[in-house]
C-alpha positions in Angstrom: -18.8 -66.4 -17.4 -16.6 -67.1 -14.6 -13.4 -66.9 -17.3 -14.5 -63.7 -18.6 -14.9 -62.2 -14.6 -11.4 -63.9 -13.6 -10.0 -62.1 -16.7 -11.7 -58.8 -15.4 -10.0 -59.2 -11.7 -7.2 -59.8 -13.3 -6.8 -57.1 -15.2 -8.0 -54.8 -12.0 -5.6 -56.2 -10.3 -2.6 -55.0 -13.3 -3.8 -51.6 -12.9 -3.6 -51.3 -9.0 0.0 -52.5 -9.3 1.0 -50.4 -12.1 -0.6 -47.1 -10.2 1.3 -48.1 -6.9 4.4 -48.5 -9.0 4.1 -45.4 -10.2 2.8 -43.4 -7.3 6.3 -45.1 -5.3 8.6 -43.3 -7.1 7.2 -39.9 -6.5 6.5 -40.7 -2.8 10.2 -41.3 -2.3 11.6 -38.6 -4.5 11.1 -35.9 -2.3 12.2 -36.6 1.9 12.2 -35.1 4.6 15.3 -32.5 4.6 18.2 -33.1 6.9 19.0 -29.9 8.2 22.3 -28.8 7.3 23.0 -26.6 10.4 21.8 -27.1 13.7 21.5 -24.7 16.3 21.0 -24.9 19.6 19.7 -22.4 21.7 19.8 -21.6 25.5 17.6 -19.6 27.7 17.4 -19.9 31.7 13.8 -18.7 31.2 10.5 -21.0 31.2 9.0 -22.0 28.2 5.9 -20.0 29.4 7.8 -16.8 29.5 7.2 -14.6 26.4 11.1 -14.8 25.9 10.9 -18.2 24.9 7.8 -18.1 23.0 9.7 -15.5 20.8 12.5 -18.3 20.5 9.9 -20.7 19.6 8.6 -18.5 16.8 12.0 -17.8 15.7 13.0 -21.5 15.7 9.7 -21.8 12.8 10.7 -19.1 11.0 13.8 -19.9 10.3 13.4 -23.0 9.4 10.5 -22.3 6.9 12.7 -19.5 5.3 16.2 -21.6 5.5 13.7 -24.8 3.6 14.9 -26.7 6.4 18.3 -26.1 6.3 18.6 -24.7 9.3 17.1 -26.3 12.6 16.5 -24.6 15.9 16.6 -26.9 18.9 15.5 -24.3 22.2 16.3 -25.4 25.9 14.3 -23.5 28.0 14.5 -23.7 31.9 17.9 -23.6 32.6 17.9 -27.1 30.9 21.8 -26.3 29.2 22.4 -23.1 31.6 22.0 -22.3 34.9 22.2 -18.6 34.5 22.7 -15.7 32.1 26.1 -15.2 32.3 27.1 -19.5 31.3 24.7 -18.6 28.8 27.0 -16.1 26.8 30.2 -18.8 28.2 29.1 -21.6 26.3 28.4 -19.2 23.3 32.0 -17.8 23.5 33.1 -21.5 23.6 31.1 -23.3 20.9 29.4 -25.5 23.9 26.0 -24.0 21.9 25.8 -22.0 18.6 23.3 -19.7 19.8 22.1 -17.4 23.3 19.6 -14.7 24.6 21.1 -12.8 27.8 20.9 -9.5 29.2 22.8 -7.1 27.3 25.0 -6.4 30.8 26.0 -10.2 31.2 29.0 -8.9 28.2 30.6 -6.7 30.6 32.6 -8.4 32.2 33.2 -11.1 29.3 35.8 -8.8 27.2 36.8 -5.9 28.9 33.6 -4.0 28.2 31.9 -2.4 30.9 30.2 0.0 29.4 27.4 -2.2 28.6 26.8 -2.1 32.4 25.3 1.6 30.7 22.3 -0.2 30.2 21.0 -1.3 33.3 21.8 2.6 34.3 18.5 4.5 36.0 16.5 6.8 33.7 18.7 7.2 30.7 15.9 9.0 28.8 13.7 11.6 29.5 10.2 9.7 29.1 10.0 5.9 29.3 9.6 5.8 25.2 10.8 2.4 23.9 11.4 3.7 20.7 14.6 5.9 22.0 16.0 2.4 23.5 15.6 0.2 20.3 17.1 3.3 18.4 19.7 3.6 20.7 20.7 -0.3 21.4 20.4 -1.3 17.2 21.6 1.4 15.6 23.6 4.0 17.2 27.4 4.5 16.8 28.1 4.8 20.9 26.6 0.8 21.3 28.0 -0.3 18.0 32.0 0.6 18.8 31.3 -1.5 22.4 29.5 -4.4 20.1 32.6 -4.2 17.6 35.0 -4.5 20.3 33.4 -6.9 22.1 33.5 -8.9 19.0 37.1 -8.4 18.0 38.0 -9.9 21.6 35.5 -12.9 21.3 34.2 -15.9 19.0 30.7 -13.9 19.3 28.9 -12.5 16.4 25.7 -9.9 18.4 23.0 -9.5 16.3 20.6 -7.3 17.5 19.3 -6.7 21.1 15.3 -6.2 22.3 14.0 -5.5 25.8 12.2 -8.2 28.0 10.2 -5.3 29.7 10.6 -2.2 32.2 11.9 -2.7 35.4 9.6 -1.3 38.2 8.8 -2.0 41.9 6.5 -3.9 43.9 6.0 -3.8 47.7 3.6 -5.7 50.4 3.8 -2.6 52.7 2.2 0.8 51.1 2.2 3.3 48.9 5.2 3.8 47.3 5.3 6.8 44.8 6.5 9.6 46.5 10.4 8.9 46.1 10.9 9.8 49.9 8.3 7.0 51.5 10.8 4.2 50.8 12.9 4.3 53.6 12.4 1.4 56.3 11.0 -0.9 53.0 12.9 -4.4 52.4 13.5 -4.5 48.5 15.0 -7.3 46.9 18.1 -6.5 44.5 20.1 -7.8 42.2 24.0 -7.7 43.0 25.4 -5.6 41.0 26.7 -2.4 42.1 24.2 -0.4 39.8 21.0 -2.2 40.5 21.6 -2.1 44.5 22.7 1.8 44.7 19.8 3.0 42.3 17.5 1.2 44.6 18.6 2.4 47.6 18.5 5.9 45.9 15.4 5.8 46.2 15.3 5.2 49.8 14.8 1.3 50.7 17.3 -1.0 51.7 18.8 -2.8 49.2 18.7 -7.1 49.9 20.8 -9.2 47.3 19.4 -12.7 47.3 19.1 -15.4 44.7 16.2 -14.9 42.1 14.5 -18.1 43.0 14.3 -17.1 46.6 12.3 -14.1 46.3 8.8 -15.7 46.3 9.6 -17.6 49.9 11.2 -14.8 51.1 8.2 -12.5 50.5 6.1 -15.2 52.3 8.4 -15.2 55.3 8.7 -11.1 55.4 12.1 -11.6 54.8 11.6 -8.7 52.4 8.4 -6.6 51.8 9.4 -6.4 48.2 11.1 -6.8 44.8 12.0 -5.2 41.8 11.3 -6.5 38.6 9.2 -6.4 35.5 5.6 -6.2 35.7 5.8 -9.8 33.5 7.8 -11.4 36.4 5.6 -10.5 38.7 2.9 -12.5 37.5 4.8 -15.2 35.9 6.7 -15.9 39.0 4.0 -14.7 41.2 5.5 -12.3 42.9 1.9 -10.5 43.0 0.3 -13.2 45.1 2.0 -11.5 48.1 2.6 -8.0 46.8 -0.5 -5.2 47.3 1.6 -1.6 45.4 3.4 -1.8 42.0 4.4 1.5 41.1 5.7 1.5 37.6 9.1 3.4 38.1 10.1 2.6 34.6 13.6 3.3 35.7 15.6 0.7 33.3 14.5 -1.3 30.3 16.3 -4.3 30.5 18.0 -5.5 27.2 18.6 -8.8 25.8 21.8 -9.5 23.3 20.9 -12.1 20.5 24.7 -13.9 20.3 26.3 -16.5 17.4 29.1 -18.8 17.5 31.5 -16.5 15.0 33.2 -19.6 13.8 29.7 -21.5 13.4 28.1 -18.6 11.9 30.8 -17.8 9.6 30.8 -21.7 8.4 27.7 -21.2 7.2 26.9 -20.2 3.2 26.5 -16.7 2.6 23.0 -17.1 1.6 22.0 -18.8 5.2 23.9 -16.2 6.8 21.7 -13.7 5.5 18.7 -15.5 6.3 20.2 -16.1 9.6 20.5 -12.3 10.4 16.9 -11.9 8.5 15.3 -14.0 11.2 17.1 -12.2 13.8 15.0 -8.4 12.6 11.9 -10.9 12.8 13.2 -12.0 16.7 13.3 -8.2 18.0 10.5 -7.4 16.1 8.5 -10.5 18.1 10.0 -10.4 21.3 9.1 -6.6 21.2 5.9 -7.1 20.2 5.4 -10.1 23.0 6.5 -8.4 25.8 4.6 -4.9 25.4 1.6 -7.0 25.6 2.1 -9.1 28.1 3.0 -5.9 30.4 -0.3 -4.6 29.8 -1.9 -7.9 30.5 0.0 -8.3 33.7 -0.8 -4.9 34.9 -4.5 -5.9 34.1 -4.2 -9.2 36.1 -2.7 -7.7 39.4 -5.6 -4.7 39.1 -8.1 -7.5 39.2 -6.2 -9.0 41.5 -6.7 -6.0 43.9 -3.2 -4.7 43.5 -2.7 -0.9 44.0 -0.7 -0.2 40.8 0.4 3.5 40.5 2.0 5.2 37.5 4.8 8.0 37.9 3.5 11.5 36.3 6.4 13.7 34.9 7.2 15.8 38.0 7.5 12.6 40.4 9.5 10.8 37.4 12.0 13.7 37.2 12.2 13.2 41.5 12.8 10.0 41.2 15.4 10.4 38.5 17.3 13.0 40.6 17.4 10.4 43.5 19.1 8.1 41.1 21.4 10.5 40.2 23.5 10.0 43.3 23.6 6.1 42.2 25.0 7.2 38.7 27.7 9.4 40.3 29.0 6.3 42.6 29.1 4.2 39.4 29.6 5.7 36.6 33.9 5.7 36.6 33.3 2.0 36.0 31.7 2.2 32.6 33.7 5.9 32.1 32.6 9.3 32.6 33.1 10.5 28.9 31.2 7.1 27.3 28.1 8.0 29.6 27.6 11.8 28.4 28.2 10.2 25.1 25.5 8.0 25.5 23.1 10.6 26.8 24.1 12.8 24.3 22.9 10.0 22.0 19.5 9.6 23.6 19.2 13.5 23.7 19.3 13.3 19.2 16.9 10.4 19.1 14.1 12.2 22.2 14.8 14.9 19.6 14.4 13.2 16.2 11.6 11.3 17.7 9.5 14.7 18.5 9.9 13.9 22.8 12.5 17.1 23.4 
């Protein structure tokens, strides 16, 4: 009896070994993929920000439709870059493979300063995003600055996408009538454009560091900023703001750049994958940042926030305003190139049904 049940473990124990054996093989046939490529990408926004959530979704989808070939490693925060314009440097350089930076940080990178053209006031006649993406991705005026900016570079641009509408916010009062903004404090950026379109519109211009605006709006320093309705939250900006008016006067645009020489080391069929995911980034990005305007707008109402819309008649005041900022400007990007380009948004308003 015990014979015959030693014989039986026995044999039980055979067939456990032989099924490990021959599960071992299987296990190990198929690893974990080394990526092939690795790119690293750099943002100087928070990982909170719906820029970097669109990153983060474009990091998984193109490594599910590369099979792994391709890995995404995003720095968020500043972590590689301090600032927009190192960003698109270390790009140029090969320091990383891949950036996301406003559209106007390549102006001064290559002897193109028309792209300044798109931090210009009120280029179209209704705040329609459609006319932008149209006008950024596929018209011929942007594309001959994108080609020449790549013939001078090692930058391959693949696509831009806009990180929201710039409007103003203000702790002081009302602030849609174009002519109540005189004696107002507003926070600017540096640039010529940005300082002489806001003070178009009647308030004093103050160039300071981004990351100073919060204190400085707690001091008085300023009574207000001008950003996107986003930033306001994100950075809370609103926690000492009471009137957003939604001027809708520029729709900043992010560049997606490539290494050339990394991208062109790549296979052809990763290449195109690479561009594929690219679409799939401006389509996400788009899509995150429309709705976290709205949800913004929605927290700052409940928040108490006056928030005031521009109808058509003040719009097209506030646009005239900002036509003396386009006059003192626009030799730097060229006369001709901006009728161009408004000839160009005049064809897609049109196509689009707006004119």
């Amino acid at each position: 009896m015990k014979k015959n049940l030693r014989s039986r473990m026995f044999i039980l124990l055979l067939m456990l070994c032989f099924t490990v054996v021959m599960a071992a093989p299987s296990a190990l046939a198929a690893p974990a993929k080394k990526a092939e490529f690795i790119i690293k990408v750099s943002s100087v926004l928070a990982e909170s920000n719906p820029n970097c959530q669109g990153l983060l979704k474009f990091k998984d989808y193109l490594n599910k439709k590369s099979d792994g070939r391709i890995a995404v490693q995003v720095y968020p925060g500043g972590i590689l870059a301090s600032s927009d314009e190192i960003n698109v440097e270390l790009v140029m350089t090969g320091g990383t493979q891949m950036a996301v930076s406003p559209a106007y940080c390549l102006a001064q990178k290559a002897n193109t300063p028309e792209f300044d053209v798109t931090i210009y006031p009120f280029l179209t006649s209704v705040p329609d995003k459609r006319v932008y993406y149209e006008l950024m991705n596929n018209s011929e005026v942007i594309k001959e600055i994108t080609q020449r900016f790549e013939a001078a570079t090692d930058v391959k641009v693949c696509g831009f996408y806009d990180i929201g509408w710039i409007d103003i916010g203000n702790k002081r009062r009302p602030f849609v009538d174009v002519n109540s903004g005189k004696g107002l404090k507003i926070r600017s950026a540096v640039a010529a454009i940005w300082k002489d379109t806001l003070q178009s519109f009647g308030p004093s211009a103050v160039p300071m560091s981004y990351g100073e605006v919060f204190a400085a709006l707690q001091q008085g320093t300023i009574d207000g900023v001008v950003s996107s309705t986003p930033c306001f939250v994100s950075d809370r900006f609103y926690e000492e703001l009471k009137h957003i008016t939604l001027t809708h006067h520029v729709l900043v645009f992010y560049g997606i750049y490539i290494n050339k020489t990394f991208f062109n080391s790549m296979p052809k069929d990763l290449q195109d994958i690479y561009l594929e995911a690219c679409q799939f980034l401006i389509k996400t990005q788009d899509e995150l940042h429309t709705a976290a305007e709205q949800t913004s707008i929605d927290t700052m109402k409940n928040a108490g926030i006056k928030v005031y819309t521009l109808n058509p008649k003040e719009r097209a005041e506030w646009a005239t305003n900002a036509q003396k900022a386009i006059d003192a400007n626009v030799n730097d990007i060229g006369v001709d190139f901006y009728n161009r380009v408004k000839a160009e948004v005049a064809k897609i308003e049109t196509k689009f049904g707006i004119r």
